[in-house]
SEMI-29497 format. One line per field, with one value per residue (C-alpha): x, y, z. Coordinates in nm, 2 decimals. Each point is the difference from the previous one (the first is absolute). Layout:
<atoms>
c1: X:...
c2: Y:...
c3: Z:...
</atoms>
This chain:
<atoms>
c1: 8.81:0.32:-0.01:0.23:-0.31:-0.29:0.05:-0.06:-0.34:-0.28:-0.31:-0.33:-0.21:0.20:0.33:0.19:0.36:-0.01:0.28:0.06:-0.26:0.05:0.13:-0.20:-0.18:0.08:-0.24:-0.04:0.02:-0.36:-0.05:-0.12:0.20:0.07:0.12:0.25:-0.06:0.17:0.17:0.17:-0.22:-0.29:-0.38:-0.04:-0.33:-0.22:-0.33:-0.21:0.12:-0.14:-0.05:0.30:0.12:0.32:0.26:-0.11:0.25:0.04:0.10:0.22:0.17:-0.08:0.25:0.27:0.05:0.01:0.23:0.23:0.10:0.11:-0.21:-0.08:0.42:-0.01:-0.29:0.20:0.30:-0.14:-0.15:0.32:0.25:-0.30:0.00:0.40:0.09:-0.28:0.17:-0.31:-0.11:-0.24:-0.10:-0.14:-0.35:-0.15:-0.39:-0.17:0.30:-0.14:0.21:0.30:0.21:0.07:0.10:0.25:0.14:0.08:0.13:0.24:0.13:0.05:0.22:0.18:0.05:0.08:0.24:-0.25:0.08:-0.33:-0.19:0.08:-0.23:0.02:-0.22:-0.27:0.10:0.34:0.20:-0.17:0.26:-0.22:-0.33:-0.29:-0.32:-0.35:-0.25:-0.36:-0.28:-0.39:0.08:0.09:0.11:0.25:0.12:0.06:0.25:0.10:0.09:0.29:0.12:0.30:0.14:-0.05:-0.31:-0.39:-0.29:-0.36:-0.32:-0.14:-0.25:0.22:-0.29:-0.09:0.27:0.26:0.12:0.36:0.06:0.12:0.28:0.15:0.09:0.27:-0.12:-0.37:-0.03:-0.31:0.02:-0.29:-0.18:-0.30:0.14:-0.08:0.11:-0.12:0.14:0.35:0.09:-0.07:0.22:0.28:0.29:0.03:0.35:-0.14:-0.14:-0.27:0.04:-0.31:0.00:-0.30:-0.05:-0.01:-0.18:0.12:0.09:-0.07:-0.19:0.08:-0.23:-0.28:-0.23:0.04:0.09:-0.16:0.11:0.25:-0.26:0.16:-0.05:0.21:0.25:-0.18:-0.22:0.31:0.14:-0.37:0.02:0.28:-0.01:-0.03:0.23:0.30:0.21:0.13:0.41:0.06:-0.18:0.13:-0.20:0.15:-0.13:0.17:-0.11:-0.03:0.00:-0.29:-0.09:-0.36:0.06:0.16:-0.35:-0.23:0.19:-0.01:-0.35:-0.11:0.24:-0.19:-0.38:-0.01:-0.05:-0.36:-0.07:0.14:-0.10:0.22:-0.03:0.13:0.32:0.28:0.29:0.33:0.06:0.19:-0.10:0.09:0.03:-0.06:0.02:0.04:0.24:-0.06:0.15:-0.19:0.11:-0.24:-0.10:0.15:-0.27
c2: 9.32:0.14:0.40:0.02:-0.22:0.22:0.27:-0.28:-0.04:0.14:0.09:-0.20:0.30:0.29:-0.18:0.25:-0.15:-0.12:0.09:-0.09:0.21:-0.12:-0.33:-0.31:0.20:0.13:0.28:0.21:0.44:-0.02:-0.14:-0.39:-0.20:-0.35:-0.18:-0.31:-0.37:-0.09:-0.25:0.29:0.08:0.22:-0.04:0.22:-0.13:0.24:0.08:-0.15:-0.33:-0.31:-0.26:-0.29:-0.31:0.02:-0.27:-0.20:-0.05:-0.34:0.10:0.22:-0.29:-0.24:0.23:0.05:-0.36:-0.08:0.29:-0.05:-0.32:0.14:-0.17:0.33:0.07:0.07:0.29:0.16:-0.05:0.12:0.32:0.04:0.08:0.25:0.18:-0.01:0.14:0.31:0.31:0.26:0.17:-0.07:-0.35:-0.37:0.00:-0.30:-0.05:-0.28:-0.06:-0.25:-0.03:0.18:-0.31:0.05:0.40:-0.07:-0.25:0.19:0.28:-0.23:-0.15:0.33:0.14:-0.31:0.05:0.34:0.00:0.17:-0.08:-0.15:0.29:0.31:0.23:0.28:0.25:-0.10:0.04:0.10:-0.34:-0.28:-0.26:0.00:0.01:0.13:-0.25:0.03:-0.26:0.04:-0.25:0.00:-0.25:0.13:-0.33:-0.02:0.40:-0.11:-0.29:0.28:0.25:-0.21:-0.18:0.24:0.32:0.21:-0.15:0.25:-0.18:0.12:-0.12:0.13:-0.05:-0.12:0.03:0.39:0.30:-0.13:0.18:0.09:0.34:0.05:-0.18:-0.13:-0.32:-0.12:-0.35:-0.12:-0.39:-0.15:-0.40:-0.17:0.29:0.20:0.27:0.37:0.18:0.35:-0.03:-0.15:0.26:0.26:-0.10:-0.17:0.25:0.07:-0.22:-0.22:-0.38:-0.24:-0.34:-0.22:-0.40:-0.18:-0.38:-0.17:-0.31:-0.34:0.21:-0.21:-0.30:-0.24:0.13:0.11:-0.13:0.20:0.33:0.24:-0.06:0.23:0.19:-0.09:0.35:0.17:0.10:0.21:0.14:0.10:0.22:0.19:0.06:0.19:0.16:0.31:0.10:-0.26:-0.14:-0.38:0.01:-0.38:-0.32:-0.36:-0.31:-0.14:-0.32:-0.22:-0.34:-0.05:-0.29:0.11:-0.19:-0.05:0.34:0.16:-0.09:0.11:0.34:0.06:-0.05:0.22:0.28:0.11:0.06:-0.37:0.03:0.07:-0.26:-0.32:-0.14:0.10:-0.36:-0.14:-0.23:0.05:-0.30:0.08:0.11:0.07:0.34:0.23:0.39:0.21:0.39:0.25:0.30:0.33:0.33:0.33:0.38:0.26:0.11:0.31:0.25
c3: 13.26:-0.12:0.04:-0.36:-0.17:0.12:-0.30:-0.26:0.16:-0.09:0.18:-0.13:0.06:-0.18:-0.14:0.17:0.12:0.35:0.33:0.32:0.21:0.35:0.12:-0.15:-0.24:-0.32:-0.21:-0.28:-0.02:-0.03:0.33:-0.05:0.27:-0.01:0.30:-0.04:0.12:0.30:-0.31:-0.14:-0.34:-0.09:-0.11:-0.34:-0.12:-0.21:0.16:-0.24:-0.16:-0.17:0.26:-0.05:0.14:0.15:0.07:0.38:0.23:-0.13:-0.32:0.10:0.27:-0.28:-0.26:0.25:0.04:-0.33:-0.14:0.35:-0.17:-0.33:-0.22:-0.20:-0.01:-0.35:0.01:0.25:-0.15:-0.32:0.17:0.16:-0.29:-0.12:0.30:0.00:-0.36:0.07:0.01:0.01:0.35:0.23:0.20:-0.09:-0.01:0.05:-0.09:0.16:0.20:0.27:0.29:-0.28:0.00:-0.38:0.10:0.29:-0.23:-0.29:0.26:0.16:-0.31:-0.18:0.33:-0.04:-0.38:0.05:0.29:0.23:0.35:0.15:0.22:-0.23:-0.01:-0.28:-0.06:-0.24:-0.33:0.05:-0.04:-0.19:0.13:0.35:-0.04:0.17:-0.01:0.00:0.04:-0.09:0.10:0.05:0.29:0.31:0.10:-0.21:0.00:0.36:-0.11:-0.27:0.25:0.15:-0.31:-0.02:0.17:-0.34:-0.07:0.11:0.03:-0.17:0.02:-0.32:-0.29:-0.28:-0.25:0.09:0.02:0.19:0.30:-0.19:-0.16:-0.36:-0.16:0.34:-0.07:-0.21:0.00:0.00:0.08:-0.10:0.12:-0.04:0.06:-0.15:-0.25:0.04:-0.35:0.06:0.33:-0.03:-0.28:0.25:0.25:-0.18:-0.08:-0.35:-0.05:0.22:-0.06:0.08:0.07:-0.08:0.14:-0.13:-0.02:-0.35:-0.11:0.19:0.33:0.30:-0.29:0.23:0.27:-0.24:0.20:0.30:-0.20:-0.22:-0.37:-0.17:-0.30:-0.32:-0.08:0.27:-0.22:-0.21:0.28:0.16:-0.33:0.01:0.39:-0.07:-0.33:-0.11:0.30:-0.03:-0.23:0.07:0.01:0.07:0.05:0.18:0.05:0.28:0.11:0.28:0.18:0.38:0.21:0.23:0.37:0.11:0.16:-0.29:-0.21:0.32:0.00:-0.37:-0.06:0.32:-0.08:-0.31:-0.12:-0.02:0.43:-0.05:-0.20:0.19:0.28:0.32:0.15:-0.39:0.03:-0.28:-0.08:-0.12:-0.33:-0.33:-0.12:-0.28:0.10:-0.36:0.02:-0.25:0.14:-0.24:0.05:-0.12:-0.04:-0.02:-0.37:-0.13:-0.16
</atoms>
């Protein structure tokens, strides 16, 4: 873990900021300690949680392969220019990250954009051109993958439906992709200029493999507006929808990188396919009282 990340964590016992308190570990003034993965990132689980299914190994391997071969290019690039035209403090927050291929995208791409030579490393906050990234998963499988995704990029295994181990108004970009939302939660930490960016799926995504998936609820859209009102306001709204050419491999992968895993067989054979990719990209800002 990056020592120049560890103030934007927060402790899960007393939300105090955390610092580098001896090598491999990282801790709070209050005295909690937390020692780092040999991987590089840091357990900040509260004490008592719900009990939640996180993302299996081959989920996580399933989603690499898939993403690796660009088949969600227009998500990323669509998070990308977000993440590039920010100009409030503080790092990219990514909820639900996975192994944070979307966050080390949008990181790359906006260095690019901006001129940022690859490897910079400004002090959080200080120069929105080169970002500092966090990636936040219950899966420690894939906060491993996380942790390596990019040289600005810390790794967190964390509850994204409790408190979140972040402290107030660090982030100057929430991304929510595919994701469970967390109102109460992402208003806290996102920085009062700051934005959200929500990916959900619309009606039609993935139709052609309806069979092996979980159906889109028809509904989504509005459940989406009342998950994150009172606390947001929506600024924009694209349907983007794409088709892919998908291998036997490609369909395998797809199906087992979601919830849709549980649900199919693992010895279950796919053919090629045609398939429509249908995503709604919306961008929130925190409500002004």
């Amino acid at each position: 873990m990056r020592d120049d990340l560890l103030p934007v964590l927060a402790c899960p016992v007393c939300s105090e900021p955390l610092a580098r308190t001896g090598p491999g570990q990282a801790g709070c003034a209050t005295g909690h300690r937390y020692d780092e993965a040999k991987q590089g990132h840091l357990t900040l689980l509260p004490v008592k949680r719900r009990a939640l299914t996180a993302d299996t190994p081959e989920m996580v391997d399933a989603r690499i392969r898939f993403l690796g071969r660009g088949h969600y290019a227009p998500v990323e690039q669509a998070i990308a220019r977000v993440v590039a035209s920010s100009a409030a403090p503080g790092v990219v927050l990514d909820v639900g990250s996975g192994p944070g291929t979307y966050l080390a995208h949008a990181l790359r791409a906006a260095d690019g954009r901006l001129g940022v030579a690859p490897g910079a490393a400004p002090a959080v906050g200080r120069d929105p051109a080169a970002r500092l990234g966090v990636a936040l998963d219950l899966s420690a499988v894939a906060v491993r993958r996380a942790a390596r995704v990019h040289d600005r990029v810390g790794a967190v295994v964390g509850d994204v439906t409790e408190r979140l181990p972040i402290v107030d108004g660090a982030a100057a970009v929430v991304l929510d992709v595919f994701a469970p939302r967390n109102q109460r939660e992402y208003a806290r930490v996102l920085h009062e200029d700051g934005v959200l960016v929500v990916v959900t799926p619309r009606p039609g995504h993935l139709a052609e493999l309806a069979e092996a998936t979980i159906s889109v609820d028809p509904e989504k859209e509005r459940r989406l507006h009342d998950s994150l009102t009172p606390s947001f306001v929506q600024r924009s709204s694209e349907d983007v929808s794409w088709a892919m050419e998908l291998s036997a491999d490609d369909v395998h992968d797809v199906v087992h990188m979601g919830p849709s895993h549980h649900h199919v067989a693992p010895d279950t054979t796919f053919a090629p396919a045609s398939v429509t990719a249908a995503v709604t990209v919306s961008t929130w800002t925190p409500a002004r009282e």
